[in-house]
N, C-alpha and C positions, 0 to 999 in steps of 0.2 A: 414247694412243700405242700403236705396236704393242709385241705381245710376243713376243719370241723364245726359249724354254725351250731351254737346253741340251741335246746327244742324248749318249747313254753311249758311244756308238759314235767319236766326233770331240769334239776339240778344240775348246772354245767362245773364237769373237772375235766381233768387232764385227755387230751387229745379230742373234747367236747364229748366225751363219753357219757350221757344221763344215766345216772343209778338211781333206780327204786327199788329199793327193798322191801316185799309183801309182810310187815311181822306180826304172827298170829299169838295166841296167846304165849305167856312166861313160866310154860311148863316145862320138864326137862325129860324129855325119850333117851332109848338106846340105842341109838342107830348112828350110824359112826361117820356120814358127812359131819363137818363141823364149821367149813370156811370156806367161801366162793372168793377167789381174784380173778382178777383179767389185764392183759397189757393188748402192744400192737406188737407186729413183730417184723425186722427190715424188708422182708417181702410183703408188708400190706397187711397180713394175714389177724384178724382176732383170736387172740387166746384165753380159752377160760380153764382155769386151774379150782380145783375141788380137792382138799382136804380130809383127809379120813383119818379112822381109828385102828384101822386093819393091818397095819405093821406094813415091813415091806414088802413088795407086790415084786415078782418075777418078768411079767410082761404086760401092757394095759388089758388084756383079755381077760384077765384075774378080777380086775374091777367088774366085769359085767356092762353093761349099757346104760344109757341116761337118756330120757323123755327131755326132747328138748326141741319149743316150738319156733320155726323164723317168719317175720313177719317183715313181709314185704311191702313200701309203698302205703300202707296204713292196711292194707287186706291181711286178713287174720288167716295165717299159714298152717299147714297141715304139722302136725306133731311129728317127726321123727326121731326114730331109736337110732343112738352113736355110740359106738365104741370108741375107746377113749384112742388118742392118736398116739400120745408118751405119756413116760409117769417121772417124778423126780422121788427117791428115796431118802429121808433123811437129810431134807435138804430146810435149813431155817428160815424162815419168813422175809430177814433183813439182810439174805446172802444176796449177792448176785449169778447172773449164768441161767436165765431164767428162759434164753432166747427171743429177749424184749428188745424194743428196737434201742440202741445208745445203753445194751446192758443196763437196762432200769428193772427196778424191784417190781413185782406186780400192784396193782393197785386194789384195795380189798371192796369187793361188793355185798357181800353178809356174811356174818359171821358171828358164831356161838361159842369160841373155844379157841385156843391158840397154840394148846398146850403139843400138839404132834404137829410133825412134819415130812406126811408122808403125802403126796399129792399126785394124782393124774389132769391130763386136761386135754383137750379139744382143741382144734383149729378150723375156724371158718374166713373163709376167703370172699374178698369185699369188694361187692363192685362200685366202679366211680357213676357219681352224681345218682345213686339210688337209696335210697332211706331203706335201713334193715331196724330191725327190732331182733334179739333173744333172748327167750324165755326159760329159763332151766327148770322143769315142771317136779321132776322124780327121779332116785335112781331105783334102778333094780334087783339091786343088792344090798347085801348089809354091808358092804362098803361103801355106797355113796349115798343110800339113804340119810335122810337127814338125822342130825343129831340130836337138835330141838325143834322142834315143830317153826319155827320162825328164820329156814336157813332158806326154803324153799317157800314156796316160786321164787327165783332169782334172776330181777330184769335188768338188761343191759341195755339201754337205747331209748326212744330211736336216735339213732346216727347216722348222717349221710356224709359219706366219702366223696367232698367233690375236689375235681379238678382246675385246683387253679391258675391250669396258665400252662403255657407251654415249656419243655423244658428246661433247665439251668447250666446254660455250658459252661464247663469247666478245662481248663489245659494246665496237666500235671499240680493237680487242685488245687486251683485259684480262678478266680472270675476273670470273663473276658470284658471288656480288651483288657490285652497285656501283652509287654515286648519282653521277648529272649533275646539274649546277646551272647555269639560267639567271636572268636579270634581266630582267623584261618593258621593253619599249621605251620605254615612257611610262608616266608617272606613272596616268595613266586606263588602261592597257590591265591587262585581267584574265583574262590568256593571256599567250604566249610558245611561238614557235615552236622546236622542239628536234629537230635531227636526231641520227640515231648508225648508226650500223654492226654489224651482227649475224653472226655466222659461226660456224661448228663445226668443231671437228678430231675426226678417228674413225679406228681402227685399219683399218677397211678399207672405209671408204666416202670416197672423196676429195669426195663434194660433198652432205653429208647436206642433209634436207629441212629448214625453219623457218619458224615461223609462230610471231607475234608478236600480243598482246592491243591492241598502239595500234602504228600504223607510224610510220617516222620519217619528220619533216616535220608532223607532227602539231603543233596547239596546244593545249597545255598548259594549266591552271589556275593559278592562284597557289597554293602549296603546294605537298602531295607528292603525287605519282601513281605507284602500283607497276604497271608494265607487265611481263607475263609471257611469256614465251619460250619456246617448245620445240622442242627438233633432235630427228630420227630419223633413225638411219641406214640400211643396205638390212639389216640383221641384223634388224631389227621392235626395237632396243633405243633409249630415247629417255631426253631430258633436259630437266629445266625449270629452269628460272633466274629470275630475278626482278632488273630494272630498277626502281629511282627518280630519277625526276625531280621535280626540286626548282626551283619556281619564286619567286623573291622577287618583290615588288613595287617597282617603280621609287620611288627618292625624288623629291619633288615640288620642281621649280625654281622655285617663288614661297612666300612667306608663306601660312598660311590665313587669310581677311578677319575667319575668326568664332571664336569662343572655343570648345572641342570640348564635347563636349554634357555631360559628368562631369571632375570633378577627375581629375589624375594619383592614384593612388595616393600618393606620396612627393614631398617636395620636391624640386624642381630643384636642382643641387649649385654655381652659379653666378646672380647675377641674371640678367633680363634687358638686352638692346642699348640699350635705349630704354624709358622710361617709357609708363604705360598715358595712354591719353587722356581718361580720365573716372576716376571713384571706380568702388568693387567695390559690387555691389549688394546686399550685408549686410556686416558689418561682421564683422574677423574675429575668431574663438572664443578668440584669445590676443592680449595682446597683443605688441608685436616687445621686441625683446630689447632693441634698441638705438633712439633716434631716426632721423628721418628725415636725410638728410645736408642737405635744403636744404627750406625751409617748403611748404606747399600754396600754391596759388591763390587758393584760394577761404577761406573758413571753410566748418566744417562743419555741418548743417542742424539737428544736434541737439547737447545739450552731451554729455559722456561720462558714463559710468553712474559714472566714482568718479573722482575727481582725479589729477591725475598725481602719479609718485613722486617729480619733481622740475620745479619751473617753467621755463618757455621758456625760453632762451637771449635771447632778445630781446623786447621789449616790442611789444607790440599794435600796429598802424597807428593804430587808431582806437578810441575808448574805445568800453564795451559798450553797447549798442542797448536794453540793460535801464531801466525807468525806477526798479523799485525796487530800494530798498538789500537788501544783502547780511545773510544772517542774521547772520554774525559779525563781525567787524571786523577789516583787515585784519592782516596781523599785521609787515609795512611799507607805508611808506608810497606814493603813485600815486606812480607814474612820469611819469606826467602835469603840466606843471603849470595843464593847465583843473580848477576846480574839479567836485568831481560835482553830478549833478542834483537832489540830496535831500541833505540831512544825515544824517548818521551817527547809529542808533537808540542808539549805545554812544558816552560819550567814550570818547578813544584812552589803552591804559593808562599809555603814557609821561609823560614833563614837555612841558608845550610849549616850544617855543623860544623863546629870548628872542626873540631876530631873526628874524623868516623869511629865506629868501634869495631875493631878488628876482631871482636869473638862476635861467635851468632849464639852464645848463651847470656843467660840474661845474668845480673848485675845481683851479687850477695849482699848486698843491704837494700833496702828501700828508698825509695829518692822520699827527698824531704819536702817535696812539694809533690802535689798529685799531676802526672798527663795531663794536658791542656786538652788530648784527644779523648774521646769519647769510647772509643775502640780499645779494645783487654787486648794485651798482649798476647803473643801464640803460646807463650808458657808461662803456669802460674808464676809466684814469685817464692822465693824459698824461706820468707818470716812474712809476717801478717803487716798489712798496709797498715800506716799511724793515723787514717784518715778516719772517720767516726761517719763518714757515709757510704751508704750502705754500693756496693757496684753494683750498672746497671744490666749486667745480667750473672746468671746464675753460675756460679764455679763448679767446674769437674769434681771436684772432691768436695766432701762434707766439711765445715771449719771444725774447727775445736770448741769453738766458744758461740752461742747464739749470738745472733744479730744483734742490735740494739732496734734495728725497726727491719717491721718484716719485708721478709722476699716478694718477688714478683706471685700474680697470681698463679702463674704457669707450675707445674710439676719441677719439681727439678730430676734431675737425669739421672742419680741413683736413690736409692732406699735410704734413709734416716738408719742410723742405728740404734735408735731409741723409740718410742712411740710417743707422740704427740699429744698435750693435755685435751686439746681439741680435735673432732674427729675431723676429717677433709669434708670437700659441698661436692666434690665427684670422685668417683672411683681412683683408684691407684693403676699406672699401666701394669704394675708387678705384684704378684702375691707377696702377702706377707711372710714374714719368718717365723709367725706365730700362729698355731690354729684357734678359730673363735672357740668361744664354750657356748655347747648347744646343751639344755636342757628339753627334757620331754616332762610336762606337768600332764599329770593323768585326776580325770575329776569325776567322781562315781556319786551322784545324786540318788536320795532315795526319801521314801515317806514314811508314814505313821501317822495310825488313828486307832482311839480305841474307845468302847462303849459307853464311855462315859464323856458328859460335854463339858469339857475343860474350859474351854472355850467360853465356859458362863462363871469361873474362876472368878476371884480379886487378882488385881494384878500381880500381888505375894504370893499366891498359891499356884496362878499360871506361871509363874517364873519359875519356882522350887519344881513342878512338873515337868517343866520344857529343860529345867537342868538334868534332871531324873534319868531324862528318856535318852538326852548325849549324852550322857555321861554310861550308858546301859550301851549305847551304838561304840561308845571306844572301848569298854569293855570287849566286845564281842571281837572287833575289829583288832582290838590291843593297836588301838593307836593313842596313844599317849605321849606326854611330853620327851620319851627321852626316844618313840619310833621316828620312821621319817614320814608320817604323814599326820594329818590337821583335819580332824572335823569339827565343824561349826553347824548351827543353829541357820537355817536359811529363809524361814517363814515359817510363825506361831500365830495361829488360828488368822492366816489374811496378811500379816503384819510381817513386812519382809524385813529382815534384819542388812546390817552392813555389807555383810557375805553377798556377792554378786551370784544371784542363780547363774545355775548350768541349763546352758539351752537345749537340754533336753528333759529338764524341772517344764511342770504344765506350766502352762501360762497364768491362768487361775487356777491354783490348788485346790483340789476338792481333798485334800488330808489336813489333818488337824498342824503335824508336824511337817517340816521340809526341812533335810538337813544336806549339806555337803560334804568328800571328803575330799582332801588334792590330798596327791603323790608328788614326790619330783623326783630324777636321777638325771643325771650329765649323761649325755650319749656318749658311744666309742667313734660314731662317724656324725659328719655333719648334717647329713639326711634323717639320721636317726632311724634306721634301717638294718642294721650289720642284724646276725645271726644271735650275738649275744643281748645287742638292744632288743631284738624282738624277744628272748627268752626273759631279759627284766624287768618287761614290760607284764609277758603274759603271768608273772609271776608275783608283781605287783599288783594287777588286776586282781589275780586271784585271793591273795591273801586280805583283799577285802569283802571280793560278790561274795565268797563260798559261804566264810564262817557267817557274813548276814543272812546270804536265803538259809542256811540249815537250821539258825535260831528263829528266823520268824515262820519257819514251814514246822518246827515243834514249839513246846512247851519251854526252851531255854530262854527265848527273850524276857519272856511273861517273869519266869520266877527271877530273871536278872532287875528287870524294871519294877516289880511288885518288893523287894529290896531295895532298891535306892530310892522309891517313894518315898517308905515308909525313912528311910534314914535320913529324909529332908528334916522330920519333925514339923511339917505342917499337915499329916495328913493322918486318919485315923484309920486302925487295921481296917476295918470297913471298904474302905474304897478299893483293897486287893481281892475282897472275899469273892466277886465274881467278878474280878475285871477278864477283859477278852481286848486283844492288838491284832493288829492286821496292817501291814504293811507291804511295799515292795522295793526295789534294786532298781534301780536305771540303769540303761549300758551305758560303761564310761564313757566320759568326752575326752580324748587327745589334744592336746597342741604343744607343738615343738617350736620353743624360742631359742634366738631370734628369727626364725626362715618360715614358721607357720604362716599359711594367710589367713588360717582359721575359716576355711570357705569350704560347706558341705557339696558334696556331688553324689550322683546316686550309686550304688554299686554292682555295676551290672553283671559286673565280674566273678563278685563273691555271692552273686545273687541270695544277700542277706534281707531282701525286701525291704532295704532303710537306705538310710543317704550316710554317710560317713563322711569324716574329718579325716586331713592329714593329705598325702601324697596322691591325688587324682591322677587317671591317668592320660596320658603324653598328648591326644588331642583333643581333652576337656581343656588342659592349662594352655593350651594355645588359642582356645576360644572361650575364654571365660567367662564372656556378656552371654553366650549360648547355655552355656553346660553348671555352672557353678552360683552358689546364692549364698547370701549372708548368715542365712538363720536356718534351721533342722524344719519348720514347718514349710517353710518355703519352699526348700529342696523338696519336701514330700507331697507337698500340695503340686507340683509341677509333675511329678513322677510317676506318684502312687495315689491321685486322687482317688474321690471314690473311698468305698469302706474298705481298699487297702491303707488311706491313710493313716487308720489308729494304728496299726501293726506297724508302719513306717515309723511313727512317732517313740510310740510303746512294742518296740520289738519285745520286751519280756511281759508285757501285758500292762495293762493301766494300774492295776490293785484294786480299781474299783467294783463296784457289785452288777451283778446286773439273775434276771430268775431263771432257774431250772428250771421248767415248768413239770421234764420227770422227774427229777428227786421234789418238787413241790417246796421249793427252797431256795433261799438267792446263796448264790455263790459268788467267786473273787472272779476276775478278770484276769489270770495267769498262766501259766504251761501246767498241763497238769503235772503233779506230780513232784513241784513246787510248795503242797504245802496242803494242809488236811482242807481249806476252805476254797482251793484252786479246782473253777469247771472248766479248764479249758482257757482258750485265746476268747473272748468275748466277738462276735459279727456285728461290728458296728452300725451297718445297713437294718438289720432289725433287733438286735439288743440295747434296748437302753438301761444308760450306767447311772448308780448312785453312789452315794459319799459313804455310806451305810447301811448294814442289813435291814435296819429296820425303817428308813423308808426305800427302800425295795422291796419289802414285804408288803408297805401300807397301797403301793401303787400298785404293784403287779400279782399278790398273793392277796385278793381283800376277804376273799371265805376263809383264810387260814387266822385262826386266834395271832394277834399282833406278838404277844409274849413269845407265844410257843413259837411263832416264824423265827422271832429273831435269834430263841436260845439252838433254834433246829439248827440254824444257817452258820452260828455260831460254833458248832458242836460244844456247848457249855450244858452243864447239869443244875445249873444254877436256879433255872424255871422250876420250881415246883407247883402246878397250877393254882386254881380261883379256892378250893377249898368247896364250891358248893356241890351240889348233887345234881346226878340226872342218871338218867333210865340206865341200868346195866345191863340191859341184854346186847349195845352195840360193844361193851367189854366182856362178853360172855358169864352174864351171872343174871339171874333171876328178883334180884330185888335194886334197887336206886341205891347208886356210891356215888365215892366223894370224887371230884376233880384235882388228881393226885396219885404221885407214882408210890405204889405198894412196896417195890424193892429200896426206895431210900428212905421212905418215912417206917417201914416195918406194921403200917396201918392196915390192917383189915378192909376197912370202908375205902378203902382205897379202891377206884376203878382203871384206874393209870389216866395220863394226862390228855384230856380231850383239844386232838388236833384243831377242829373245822367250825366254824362260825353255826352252824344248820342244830348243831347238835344244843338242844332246850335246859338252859339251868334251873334251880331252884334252890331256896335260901335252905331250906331244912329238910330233911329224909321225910318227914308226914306230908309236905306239901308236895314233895316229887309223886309219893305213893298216889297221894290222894288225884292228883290228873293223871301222869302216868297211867 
């Protein structure tokens, strides 16, 4: 941007412009100049505007010409006559539209009068690194001649335009570096087309040159591609930059038919939808932890390399296909009642039965002593065993009656019909019958401070305030005991309360107040995603950000707060009579319980220039130690270093102050248009923020009266200045007034309220006169 170095010789203001004004004596002529401004204008250019008496003008050639000398380098320049370039008609002093650069008001160089607003003006174009001076000597008219002998000579300068630095690349306006991120079209395409925007701003080249390594519109690879940038401006000074684009691969809308050519790495952390349709073709290296939950198909082709650690749950379909007997004998008896197809090389080592039993179904009452065998029968029993210990493995069907001591650690083989007081230590193989309840808590943090220092309170008076000001935020909000959301108090001047901040609350609060509010609603799906959650969400959001920014961007918060002050009964009308608040919104924070990880990632997608919570996408959460962080500063400081991180942070602006330097005023750190004291998103890299107007006034406006900075920045009427005297010819009157606005006191002596520190007081009208 440009630079404007202060001259020893004048007064440094806005854009280092030195004004001196020649003022001769305090007589009053006829002649219809009355008021000299000047701004800069976005092409570079100086404008000086002159004021007249002469009604409105048809075209600046009506005006006639103006004596006006430029002064070059310190050499004393030849006088030239100018016709004026435009005129503005009826146009008032505090309008904008003036073609000043960032739409600013012109800045006043001398002036006698204020009462018309009829103005022509000139434009002279400025070259870098040269010191100009001009002179406004005379007009040649009765339009532009002077009013009062003290308008003319009117000096601007000197001022040198230099060039500081080569210029500022920008891609689709933001600083470089910075990565775009697209998503190829289709699962097959191995490209993606990606457009952007490239520009430069330079201290004195309005249109530098740029050349780019890949243009936009270009298609892209999958991956990253670092496209390089370079501006130069007409000085031969240049800049390079560096662009990444970041291409992902589209996810694939079908199944793949074939199994991928290498194992994953690691197990999957859930089975799969559906079982495989054949066996694996080796068997695997371990075996599973647990049985299968329902038998194979098939049998399998070979036996197993070692026996199992415990026999089937149910008996064979069919005896074994083997014709020889077994090396050892069993050690119960078949299950079967076909006899086998070989005798036994071993008798059996028990007694034989007297009886055999002629059925192969089991036996309607229970024996009165328990098997001596260790081994469960092939089929339950038809009443409950009388034994009071527990069998040693798991029964096909659920009993009727708990245990008296518990089951094996193992799963048992169907679902419970009930749900358990304790939860399991590992997963279930089967879903449940019941779906969880997912809530989505939504948590909107915001601030408040206001010009007066509460903060130096007794502890009585700061509590009845800090009650005042939530009890004013659930007003606005209508959250109240019987809506469904909760705001709380979250930090009173430093001092955190119980309420846990939202991590997107500063870390040190530079607001006097911190409050919170949570929402809840139970989702329709467990993602918390469906069509109607995202509509109760955006709906719930809303019905808190809106009605707070529309009361603290007017006059509703004030006259709510300035009411429940007073109805504390500890404070007296006084402290409403010129209060002034300033506050801001946070973007909510999200988390959906129980399945949140609560873990921010950036968004490259929504390319919101912040990190968000909630649902990352598909290959951040497969590499979490890469892509994802604990906390909002974290995600941003990895992402958006650099003075993109306050926007990262403070996507709606911080709320704090930081100066105009062309309104001559500190302003909020907001979106414009958020609210009568909001300049804009604040540039981190060279604006610095305060707590308060009024030290942003003391640090970065020190020519401007402290008062008046703060009631200006404030827009409060509150100021009514010092009450002493000084010269009235810079408010256009011939004798010493008072420091004081005419239209609200209805005072005469009034000269209206002196802005700038330069301007000379005096206790009494005879002492002004008398140096004066």
């Amino acid at each position: 941007m440009r630079n404007y170095p202060p001259s020893t010789a004048a007064l440094t203001r806005l854009f280092v412009l030195a004004v001196v004004s020649i003022v001769g004596n305090l007589t009053e002529t006829y002649g219809h100049g009355i008021e000299v401004r000047r701004c800069l204008t976005p092409s570079g250019n100086l404008r000086f505007f002159i004021a007249h008496w002469h009604g409105s003008l048809s075209s600046p050639s009506d005006a006639s010409t103006m004596q006006i000398r430029e002064q070059i380098t310190g050499s004393l320049g030849t006088v030239v006559t100018r016709s004026a370039d435009g005129l503005f008609n009826n146009k008032a002093a505090d309008e904008q539209g003036w073609g000043c650069r960032d739409d600013a008001v012109p800045t006043t160089v001398t002036i006698c009068n204020r009462d018309y607003d009829d103005w022509v003006y000139y434009d002279y174009s400025a070259t870098c690194n040269t010191e100009i001076t001009y002179t406004l000597l005379s007009g040649d008219s009765v339009v532009l001649e002077e009013g009062c002998d003290n308008l003319y000579p009117a000096v601007v300068g000197p001022v040198t335009f230099l060039d500081g630095g080569p210029p500022e690349l920008k891609v689709d306006g933001h600083a470089l570096p910075r990565t775009i991120s697209a998503v190829a079209a289709t699962h097959s395409d191995t490209t993606a087309v990606v457009e952007f925007t490239a520009s430069a701003e330079d201290d004195c080249d309005v249109a530098p040159s740029i050349t780019s390594s890949h243009a936009s519109g270009s298609a892209f690879p999958i991956g990253d591609t670092i496209v390089t940038l370079t501006a130069t401006d007409n000085q031969g000074n240049s800049n390079t930059g560096t662009l990444t684009i970041t291409v992902i691969a589209a996810p694939s809308t079908s199944p793949t038919k074939a199994p991928s050519s290498s194992p994953t790495t690691s197990p999957t952390t859930s089975p799969s939808a559906s079982p495989t349709k054949g066996p694996s073709a080796s068997p695997t290296t371990n075996p599973t932890a647990s049985p299968s939950s329902s038998p194979t198909k098939e049998p399998s082709s070979s036996p197993t390399a070692s026996p199992t650690a415990s026999p089937s749950p149910m008996p064979s379909e069919a005896p074994s296909t083997s014709t020889a007997p077994s090396g050892q004998p069993s050690e119960k008896p078949s299950a079967s009642h076909w006899p086998t197809s070989q005798p036994s090389s071993e008798p059996s080592g028990g007694s034989p039965s007297m009886n055999p039993s002629e059925s192969s179904l089991p036996s309607v009452q229970p024996s009165e002593n328990p098997s001596a065998s260790h081994w469960p029968t092939s089929l339950p029993s038809e009443s409950p065993s009388i034994s009071s210990a527990p069998s040693s493995l798991p029964s096909s069907a659920p009993s009727s009656q708990p245990s008296e001591n518990p089951s094996s650690p193992l799963p048992s083989a169907f679902p419970s019909k009930s749900p358990s007081k304790l939860p399991t230590t590992s997963p279930s193989s089967l879903p449940s019958l019941q779906p969880s309840i997912v809530e989505q808590i939504i948590t909107t943090a915001g601030s408040l401070s206001v010009n007066v220092d509460i903060c130096a309170f007794d502890s009585e008076r700061l509590t009845a305030f800090s009650e005042a000001a939530i009890d004013s935020v659930k007003q606005v909000t209508d959250c109240t005991v019987e809506s469904p959301c909760n705001a709380q108090l979250a930090n009173v001047c430093g001092e955190s309360s119980a309420l846990q901040s939202s991590s997107r609350m500063l870390q040190t609060s530079t607001f006097q107040l911190d409050y919170a509010i949570t929402q809840t609603f139970t989702c329709e799906v467990g993602s918390c995603d469906s069509s109607s959650d995202s509509a109760t969400l955006e709906s719930l959001i809303a019905s808190i950000v809106d009605p707070l920014e529309s009361a603290l961007s007017s006059d509703e918060f004030l006259s709510i707060l300035s009411v429940n002050i007073l109805n504390t009964g500890s404070f007296s009308a006084n402290i409403t009579a010129c209060l002034a608040v300033w506050g801001m919104v946070r973007e909510p924070e999200l988390e959906v319980t129980p399945i949140s990880s609560g873990l921010f990632f950036p968004d490259w997608g929504g390319n919101s220039e912040t990190c968000l919570q909630g649902q990352a996408p598909t290959y951040m959460e497969l590499d979490p130690e890469s892509w994802l962080y604990d906390t909002l500063e974290g995600c941003c400081e990895r992402y958006y270093s650099g003075w993109n991180k306050n926007r990262c942070i403070n996507v709606r602006g911080s709320g704090l102050w930081y100066v105009s330097h062309l309104l001559e005023k500190c302003v909020t750190d907001c979106e414009e248009g958020q609210g009568a004291t909001c300049g804009g998103l604040a540039n981190p890299f060279s604006d610095n923020l305060f707590a308060d107007p009024r030290s942003c006034c003391l640090a970065e406006l020190g020519w401007r009266f402290i008062e008046f900075c703060e009631a200006d920045s404030l827009l409060t009427s509150c100021y009514t200045g010092t009450g002493k005297y000084y010269r009235g010819d810079t408010a256009g009157k011939a004798v010493c007034v008072r420091d004081c606005d005419p239209e609200v006191t209805g005072d005469t002596t009034c000269g209206g309220l002196v802005e700038d520190t330069y301007v000379v007081f005096h206790d009494t009208a005879e002492e002004c006169c008398s140096i004066e």
